[in-house]
C-alpha positions as CSV (number, residue, x, y, z in Angstrom):
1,X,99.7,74.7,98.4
2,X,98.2,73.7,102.0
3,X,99.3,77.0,103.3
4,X,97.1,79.3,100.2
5,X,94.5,76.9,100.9
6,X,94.3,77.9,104.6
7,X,93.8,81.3,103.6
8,X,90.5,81.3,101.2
9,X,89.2,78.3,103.6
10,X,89.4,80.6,106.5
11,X,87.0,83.1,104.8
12,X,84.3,80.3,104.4
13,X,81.4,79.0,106.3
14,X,80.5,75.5,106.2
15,X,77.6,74.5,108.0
16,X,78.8,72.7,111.5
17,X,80.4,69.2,110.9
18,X,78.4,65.7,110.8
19,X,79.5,64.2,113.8
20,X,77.4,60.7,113.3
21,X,79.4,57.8,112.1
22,X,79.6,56.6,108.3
23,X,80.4,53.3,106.9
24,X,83.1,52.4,104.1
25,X,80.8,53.2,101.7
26,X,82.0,56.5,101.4
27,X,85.1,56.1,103.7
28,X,86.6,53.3,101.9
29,X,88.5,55.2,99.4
30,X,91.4,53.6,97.9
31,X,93.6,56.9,95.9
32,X,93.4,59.0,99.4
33,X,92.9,62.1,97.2
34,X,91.4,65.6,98.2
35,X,89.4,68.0,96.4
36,X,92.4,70.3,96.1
37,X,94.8,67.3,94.4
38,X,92.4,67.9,91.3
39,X,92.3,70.6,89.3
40,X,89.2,72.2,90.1
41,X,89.0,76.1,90.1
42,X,89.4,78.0,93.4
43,X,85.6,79.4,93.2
44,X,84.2,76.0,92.6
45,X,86.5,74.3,95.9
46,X,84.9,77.5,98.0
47,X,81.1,75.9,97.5
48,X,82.3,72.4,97.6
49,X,84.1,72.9,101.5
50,X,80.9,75.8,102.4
51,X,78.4,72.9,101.1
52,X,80.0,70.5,103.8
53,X,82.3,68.4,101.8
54,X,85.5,67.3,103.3
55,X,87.1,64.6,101.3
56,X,85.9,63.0,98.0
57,X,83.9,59.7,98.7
58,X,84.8,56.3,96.6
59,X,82.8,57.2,93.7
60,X,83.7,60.7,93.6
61,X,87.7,60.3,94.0
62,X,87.6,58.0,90.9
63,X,84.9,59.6,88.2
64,X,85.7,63.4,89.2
65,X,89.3,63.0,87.7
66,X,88.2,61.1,84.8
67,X,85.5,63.8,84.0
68,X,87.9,66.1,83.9
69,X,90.0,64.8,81.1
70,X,87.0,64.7,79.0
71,X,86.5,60.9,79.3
72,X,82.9,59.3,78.9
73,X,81.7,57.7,82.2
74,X,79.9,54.7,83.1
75,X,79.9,54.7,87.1
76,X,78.0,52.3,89.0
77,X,78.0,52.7,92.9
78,X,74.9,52.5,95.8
79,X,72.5,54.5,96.1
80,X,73.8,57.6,98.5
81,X,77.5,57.3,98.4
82,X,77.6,60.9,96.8
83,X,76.8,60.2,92.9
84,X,75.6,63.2,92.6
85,X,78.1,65.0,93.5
86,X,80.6,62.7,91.1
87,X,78.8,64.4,87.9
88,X,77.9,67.9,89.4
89,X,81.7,68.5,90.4
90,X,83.3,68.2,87.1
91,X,80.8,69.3,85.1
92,X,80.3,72.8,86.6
93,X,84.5,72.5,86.0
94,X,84.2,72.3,82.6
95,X,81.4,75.2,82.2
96,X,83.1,78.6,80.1
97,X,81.4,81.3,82.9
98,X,81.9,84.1,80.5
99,X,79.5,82.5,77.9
100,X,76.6,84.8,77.5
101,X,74.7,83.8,74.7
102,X,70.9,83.3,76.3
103,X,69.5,80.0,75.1
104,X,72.5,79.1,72.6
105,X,75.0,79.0,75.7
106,X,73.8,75.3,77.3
107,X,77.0,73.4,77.9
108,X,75.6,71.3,80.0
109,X,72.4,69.1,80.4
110,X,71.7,66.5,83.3
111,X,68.8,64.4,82.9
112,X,66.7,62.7,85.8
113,X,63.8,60.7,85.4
114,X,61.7,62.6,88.2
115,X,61.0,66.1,88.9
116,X,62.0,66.1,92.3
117,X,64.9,64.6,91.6
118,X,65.7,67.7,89.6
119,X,64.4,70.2,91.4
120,X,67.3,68.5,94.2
121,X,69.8,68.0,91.4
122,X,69.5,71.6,90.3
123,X,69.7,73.0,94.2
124,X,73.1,71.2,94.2
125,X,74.4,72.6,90.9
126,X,73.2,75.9,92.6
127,X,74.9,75.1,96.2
128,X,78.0,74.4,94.5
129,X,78.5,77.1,91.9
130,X,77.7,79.8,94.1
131,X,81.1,81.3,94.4
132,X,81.1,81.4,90.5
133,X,78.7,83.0,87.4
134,X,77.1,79.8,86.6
135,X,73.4,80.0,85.9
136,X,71.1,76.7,86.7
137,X,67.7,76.3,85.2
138,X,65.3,73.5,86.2
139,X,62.5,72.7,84.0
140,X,60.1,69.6,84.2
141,X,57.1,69.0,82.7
142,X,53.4,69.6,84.5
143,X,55.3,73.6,84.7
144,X,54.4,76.1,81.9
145,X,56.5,76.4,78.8
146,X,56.1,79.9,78.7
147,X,58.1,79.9,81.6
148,X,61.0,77.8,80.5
149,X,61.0,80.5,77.1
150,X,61.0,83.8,79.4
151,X,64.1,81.8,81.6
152,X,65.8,80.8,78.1
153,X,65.7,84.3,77.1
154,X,68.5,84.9,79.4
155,X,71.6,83.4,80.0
156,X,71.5,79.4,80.8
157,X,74.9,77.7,81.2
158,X,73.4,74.0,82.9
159,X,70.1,73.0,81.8
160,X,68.5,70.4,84.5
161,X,65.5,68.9,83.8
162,X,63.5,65.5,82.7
163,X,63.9,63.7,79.4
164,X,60.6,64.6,77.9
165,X,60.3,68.3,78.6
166,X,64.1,69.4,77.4
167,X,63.3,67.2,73.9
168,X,60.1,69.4,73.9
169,X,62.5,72.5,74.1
170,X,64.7,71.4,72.0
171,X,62.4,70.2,69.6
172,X,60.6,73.9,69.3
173,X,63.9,75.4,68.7
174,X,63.7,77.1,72.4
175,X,66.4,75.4,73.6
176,X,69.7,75.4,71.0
177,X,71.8,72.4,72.4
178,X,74.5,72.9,69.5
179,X,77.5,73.9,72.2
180,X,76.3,71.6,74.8
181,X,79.4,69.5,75.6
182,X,78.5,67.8,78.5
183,X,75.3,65.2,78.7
184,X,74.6,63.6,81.9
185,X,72.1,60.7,82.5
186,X,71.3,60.2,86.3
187,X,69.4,57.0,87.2
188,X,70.3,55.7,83.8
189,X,68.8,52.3,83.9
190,X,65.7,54.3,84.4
191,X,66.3,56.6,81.6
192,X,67.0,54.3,79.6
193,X,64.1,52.0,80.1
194,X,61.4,51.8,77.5
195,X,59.5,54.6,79.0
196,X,62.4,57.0,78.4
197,X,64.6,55.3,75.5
198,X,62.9,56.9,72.4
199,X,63.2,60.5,74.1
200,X,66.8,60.0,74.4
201,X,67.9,58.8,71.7
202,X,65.9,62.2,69.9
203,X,68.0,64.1,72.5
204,X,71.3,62.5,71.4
205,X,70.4,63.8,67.7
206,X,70.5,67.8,68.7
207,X,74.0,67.5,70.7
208,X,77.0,67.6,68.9
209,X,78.8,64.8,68.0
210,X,81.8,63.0,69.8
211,X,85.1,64.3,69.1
212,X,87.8,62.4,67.7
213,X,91.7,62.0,69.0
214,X,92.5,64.2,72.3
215,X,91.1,67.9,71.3
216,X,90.1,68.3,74.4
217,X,89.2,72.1,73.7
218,X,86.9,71.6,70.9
219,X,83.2,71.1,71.5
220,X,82.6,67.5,71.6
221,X,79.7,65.3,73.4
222,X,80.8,64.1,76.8
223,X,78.4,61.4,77.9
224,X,78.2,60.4,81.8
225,X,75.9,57.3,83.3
226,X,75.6,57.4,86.8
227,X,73.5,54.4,88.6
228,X,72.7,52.1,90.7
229,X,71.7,49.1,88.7
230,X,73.0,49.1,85.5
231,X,70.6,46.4,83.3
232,X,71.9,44.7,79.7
233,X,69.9,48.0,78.2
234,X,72.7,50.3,79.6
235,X,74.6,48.3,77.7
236,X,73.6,48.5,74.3
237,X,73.9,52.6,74.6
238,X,77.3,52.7,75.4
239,X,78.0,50.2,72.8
240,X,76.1,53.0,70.6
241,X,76.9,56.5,72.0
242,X,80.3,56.4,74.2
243,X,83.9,56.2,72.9
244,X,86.0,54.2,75.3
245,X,84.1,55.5,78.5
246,X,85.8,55.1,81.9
247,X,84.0,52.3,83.5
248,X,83.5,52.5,87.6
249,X,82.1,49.4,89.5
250,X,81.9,50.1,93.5
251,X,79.1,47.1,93.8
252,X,81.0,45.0,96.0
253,X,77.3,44.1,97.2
254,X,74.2,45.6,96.7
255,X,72.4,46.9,99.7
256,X,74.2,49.8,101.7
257,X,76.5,48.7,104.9
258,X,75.0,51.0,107.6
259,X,71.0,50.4,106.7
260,X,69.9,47.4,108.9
261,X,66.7,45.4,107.0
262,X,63.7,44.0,109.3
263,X,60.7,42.6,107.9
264,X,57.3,41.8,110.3
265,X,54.7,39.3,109.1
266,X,51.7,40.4,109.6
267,X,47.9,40.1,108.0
268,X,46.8,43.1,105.9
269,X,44.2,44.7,108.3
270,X,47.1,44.4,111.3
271,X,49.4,46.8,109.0
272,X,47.7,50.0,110.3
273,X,48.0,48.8,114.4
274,X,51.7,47.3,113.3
275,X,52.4,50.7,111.9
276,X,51.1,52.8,114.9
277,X,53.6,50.5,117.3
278,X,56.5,51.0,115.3
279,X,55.6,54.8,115.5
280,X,55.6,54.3,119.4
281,X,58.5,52.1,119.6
282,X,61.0,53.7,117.3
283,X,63.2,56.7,117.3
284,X,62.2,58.1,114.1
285,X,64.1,61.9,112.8
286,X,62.1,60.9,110.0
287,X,60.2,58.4,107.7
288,X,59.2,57.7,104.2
289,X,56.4,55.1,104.2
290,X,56.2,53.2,100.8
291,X,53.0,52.0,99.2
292,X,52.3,50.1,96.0
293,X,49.5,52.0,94.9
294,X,48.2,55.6,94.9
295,X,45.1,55.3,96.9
296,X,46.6,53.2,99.4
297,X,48.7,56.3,99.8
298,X,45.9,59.1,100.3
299,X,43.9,56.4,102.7
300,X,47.4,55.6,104.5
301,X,48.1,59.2,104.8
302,X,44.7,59.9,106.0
303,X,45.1,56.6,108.7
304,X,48.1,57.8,110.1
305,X,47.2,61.9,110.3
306,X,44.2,60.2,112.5
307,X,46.6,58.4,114.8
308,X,47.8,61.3,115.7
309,X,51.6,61.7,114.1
310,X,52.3,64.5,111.6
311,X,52.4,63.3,108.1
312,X,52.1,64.5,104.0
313,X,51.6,62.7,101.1
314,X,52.9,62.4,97.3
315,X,52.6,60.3,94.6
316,X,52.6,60.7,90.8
317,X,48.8,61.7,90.1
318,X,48.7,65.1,92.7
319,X,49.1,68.3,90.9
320,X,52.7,69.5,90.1
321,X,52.8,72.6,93.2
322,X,51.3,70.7,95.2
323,X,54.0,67.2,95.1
324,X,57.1,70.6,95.3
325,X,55.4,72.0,98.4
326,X,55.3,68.6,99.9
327,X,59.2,67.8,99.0
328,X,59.9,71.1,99.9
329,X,58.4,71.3,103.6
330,X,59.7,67.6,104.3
331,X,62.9,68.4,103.4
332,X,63.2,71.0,105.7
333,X,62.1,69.1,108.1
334,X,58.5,70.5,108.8
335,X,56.5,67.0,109.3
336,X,58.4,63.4,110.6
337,X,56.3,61.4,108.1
338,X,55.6,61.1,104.6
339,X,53.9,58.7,102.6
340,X,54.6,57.9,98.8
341,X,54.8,55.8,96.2
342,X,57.9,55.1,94.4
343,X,57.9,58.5,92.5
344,X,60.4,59.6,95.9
345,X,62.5,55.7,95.1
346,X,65.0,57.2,92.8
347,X,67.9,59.5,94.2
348,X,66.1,61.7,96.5
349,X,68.7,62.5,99.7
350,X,67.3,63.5,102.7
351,X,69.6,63.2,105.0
352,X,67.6,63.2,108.4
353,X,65.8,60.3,106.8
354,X,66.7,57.3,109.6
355,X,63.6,54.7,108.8
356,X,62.4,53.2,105.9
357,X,59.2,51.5,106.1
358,X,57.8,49.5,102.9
359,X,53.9,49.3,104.1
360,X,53.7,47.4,100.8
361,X,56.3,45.2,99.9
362,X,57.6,45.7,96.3
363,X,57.2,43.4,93.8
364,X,61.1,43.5,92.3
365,X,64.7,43.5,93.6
366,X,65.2,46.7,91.9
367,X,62.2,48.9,93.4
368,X,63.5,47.1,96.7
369,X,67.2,48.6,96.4
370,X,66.0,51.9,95.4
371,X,63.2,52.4,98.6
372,X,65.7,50.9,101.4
373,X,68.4,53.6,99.8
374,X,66.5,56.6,101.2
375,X,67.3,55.5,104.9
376,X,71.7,55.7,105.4
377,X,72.3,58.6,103.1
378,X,76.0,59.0,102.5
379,X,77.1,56.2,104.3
380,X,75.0,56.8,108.3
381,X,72.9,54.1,110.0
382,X,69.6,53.5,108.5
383,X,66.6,51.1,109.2
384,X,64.7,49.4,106.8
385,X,61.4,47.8,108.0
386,X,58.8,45.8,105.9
387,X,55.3,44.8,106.3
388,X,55.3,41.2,104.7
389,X,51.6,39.5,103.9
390,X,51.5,35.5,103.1
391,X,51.2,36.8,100.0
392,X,54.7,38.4,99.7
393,X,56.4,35.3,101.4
394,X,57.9,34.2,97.8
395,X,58.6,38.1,96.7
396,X,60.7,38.2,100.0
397,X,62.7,35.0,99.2
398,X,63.4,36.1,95.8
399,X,65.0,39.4,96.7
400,X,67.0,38.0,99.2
401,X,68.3,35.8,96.8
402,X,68.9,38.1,93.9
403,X,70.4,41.2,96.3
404,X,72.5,38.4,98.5
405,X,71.2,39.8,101.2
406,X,69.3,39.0,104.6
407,X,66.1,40.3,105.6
408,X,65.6,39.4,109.3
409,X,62.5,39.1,111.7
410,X,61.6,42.0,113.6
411,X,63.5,41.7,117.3
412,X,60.6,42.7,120.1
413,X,62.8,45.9,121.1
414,X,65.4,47.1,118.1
415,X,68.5,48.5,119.1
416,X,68.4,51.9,118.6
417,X,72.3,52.3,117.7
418,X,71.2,51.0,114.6
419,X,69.7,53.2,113.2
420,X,70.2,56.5,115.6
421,X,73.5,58.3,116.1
422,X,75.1,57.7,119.2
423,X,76.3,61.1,119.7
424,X,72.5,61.9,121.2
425,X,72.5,62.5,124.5
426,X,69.3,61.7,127.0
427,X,68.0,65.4,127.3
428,X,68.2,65.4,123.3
429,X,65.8,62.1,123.0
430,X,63.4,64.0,126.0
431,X,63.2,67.1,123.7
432,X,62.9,65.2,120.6
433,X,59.6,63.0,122.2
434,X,58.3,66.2,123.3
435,X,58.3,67.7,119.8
436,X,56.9,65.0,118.6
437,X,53.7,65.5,121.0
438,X,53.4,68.9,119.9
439,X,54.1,67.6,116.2
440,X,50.6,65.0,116.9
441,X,49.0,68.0,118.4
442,X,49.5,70.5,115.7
443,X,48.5,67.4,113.0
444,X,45.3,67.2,114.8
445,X,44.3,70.2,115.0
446,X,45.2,71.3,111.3
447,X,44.2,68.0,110.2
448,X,46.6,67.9,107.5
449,X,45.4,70.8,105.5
450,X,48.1,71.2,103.3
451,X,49.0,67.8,101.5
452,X,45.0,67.2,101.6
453,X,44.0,70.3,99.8
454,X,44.3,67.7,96.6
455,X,41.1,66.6,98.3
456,X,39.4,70.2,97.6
457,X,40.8,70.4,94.6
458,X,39.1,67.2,93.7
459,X,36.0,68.6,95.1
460,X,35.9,71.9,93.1
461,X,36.4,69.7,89.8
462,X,33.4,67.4,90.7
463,X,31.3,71.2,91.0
464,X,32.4,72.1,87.8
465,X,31.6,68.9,86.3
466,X,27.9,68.9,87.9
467,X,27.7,72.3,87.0
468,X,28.7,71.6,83.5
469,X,26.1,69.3,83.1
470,X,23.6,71.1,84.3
471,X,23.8,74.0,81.7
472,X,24.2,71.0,79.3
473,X,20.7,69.4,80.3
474,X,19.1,72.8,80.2
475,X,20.6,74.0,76.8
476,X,20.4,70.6,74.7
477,X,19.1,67.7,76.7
478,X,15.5,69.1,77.9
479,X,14.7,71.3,74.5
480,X,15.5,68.2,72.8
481,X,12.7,66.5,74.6
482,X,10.1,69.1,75.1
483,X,10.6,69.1,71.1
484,X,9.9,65.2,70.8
485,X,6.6,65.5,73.6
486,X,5.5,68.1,72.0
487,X,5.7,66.5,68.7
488,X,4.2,63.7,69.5
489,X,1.6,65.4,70.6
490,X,0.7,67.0,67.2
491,X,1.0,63.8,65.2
492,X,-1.3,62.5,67.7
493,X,-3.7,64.9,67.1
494,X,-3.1,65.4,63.6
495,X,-3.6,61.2,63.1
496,X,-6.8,61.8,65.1
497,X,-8.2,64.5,63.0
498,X,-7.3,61.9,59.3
499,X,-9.0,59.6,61.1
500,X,-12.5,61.3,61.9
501,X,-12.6,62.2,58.1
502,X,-12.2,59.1,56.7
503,X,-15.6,57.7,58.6
């Protein structure tokens, strides 16, 4: 079998190999399998190898052959160990190619609780099934529906999206979910949170139901929960919705192996000067800044664009295009920084992502786990830094505590095979400083345009509003009173004239 392998994997063009070293987090495996030991089509093995995959990680090796038997899953590993790829895999496995049916022929549905998170989940569906007739359709809300009908006119075999907007479709009889075998809940303890719980359970009520005994072939609801906290709510749904599901546990401990955590305590105006050192000091490919709130995160952004260093912005309140150009140009590697709230916490992989910096401290062990995750995708060196106020002294004992984990003070100078690979030579690290001056250079003279046209947008509202008001005043407000001076005027006189003729 090696030898016809040789011969389709000859004809393929993976993108150069990832020469920086990973931890056991996804070397560790334990059944030493490869992709082709499991009985995966030859069109879908051609995307895996061209998207860069070489052997299946811990989590994959153990839920991708479970998947394919049909089995329910309940899969718990860290954040970045290759979940996605786990659910993705199999699924697209299972998908009937020669379905043509428009918006009757979902088979498949994957939910994510953000819509970045989808847009990424869908781009690996995408990646992976290239060499084969799946079609992928992403739809989140704050996007048109007339859209997500025109695209459900035609052929749809995986349907990606958030919670609320695919019950919407379903709902309207746009989307027909009837033949959709396959349901799959990433960051479930999210989805399943109170926010989200209602919508899913309406979403369980359009699939169809589970099958009973081993038909494999007949369409039955195959339910997968993929995360990495898995809270007593999780709980109560498989008790509800799976049948026996295959249960995977890879939380040996909580916190990834190859991201080193730092905190520095500092007073709240020092964050900004603390900030710009770190920036000096560090060997950032690039960062995601974390901040509790979302106008900390416009002034932050602002702060550090006026220090010099390239940076965008994105939290939950900026309009829809605007939060996919940011994700989009940051992924590709366009600006070093960005700052965000925890709308970016939840299973977003950028790989080139080395520091993590929590310019707020989180308030929870959770939010904690998810924001450190960003930094050591797929098992690399990472570096998690946080800016701790007297006020977080008890938030940052408690989440030691409950992730069993140590949080150490800052070292003057931190050793950079940490967090960098060591595969960069001297002349790389000169060319990489130099870009970095012409990054600050370009920031300052563009002055962040892009991520800050929010800022006009906020502007040309205001306009309307004031001009709004104006035609308001004019139209109602002033008649109104002219009528009311005027009027008083003729009672006045009127009173005045009753008077004279009754002396």
């Amino acid at each position: 079998m090696a030898n016809s392998n040789s011969d389709y994997k000859a004809h393929l063009r993976p993108p150069p190999k990832d020469l920086r070293p990973q931890t056991s987090d996804v070397l560790g495996t334990t059944l030493n399998l490869e992709f082709e030991d499991m009985p995966l089509p030859r069109s879908l093995l051609m995307g895996i190898f061209e998207a860069g995959f070489e052997k299946p990680s811990p989590i994959q090796e153990q839920a991708i052959p479970a998947a394919l038997e049909h089995r329910d899953i309940l899969a718990r590993a860290k954040n970045g160990t290759g979940k996605t790829a786990a659910f993705v895999i199999p699924l697209l496995a299972r998908v009937d190619e020669g379905v043509r049916k428009g918006r009757s022929g979902i088979q498949a549905i994957v939910l994510v609780p953000t819509r970045e998170l989808a847009l990424q989940t869908a781009q690996v569906c995408k990646t992976l099934s290239k060499h084969m007739g799946i079609e992928v359709m992403v739809t989140t809300g704050g996007t048109t529906l007339k859209d997500d009908i025109l695209r459900l006119g035609q052929t749809v075999h995986v349907l990606v999206g958030t919670p609320g907007r695919i019950l919407d479709l379903a709902g309207k009889g746009i989307a027909d979910l009837s033949g959709c075998g396959v349901f799959v809940m990433d960051e479930a303890d999210k989805l399943l949170s109170p926010e989200f719980g209602p919508v899913m359970e309406g979403l369980l009520g359009y699939l169809p139901p589970p099958v009973e005994g081993d038909n494999k072939d007949a369409i039955g609801r195959q339910v997968m929960l993929f995360s990495a906290t898995f809270p007593m709510i999780v709980k109560d749904f498989k008790d509800k919705h799976m049948r026996s599901p295959y249960e995977i546990n890879l939380m040996d401990e909580l916190t990834l192996k190859g991201v080193t955590q730092y905190y520095a305590f500092v007073e709240e105006r020092q964050k900004v000067h603390c900030l710009n050192t770190l920036f000096s000091k560090l060997q950032i490919n690039q960062s995601i800044i974390f901040c509790n709130s979302t106008n900390r995160v416009e002034l932050l952004a602002k702060k550090i664009t006026e220090l010099g260093y390239s940076c965008f912005y994105s939290h939950a309140k900026m309009l829809q295009s605007h939060r996919n150009r940011v994700f989009h140009d940051f992924r590709s590697g366009t600006c070093r920084n960005l700052v965000c709230s925890d709308l970016l916490t939840r299973g977003i992989d950028i790989q080139a992502v080395n520091v993590v910096i929590n310019f707020d401290f989180p308030k929870n062990s959770e939010t904690y786990l998810h924001r450190i995750g960003r930094s050591g995708r797929f098992g690399h060196l990472g570096l998690a830094i946080n800016l701790v106020t007297y006020e977080d002294r008890f938030n940052l004992d408690r989440i030691e505590r409950e992730l069993g984990t140590e949080i150490s003070p800052i070292p003057r100078e931190v050793d950079r095979r940490l967090y960098v690979a060591p595969s960069g030579s001297e002349e790389e690290t000169k060319i990489a400083q130099q870009r970095e001056a012409a990054q600050r250079e370009q920031a300052l003279r563009e002055q962040q345009v892009m991520p800050f046209s929010v800022f006009a947008s906020f502007v040309h509202i205001f306009l309307f509003h004031l001009c709004l008001s104006f035609v308001a005043y004019v139209l109602i407000v002033l008649p109104r009173r002219l009528y009311i001076k005027h009027s008083h005027k003729y009672l006045t006189l009127s009173f005045s004239r009753f008077s004279s003729r009754l002396r």
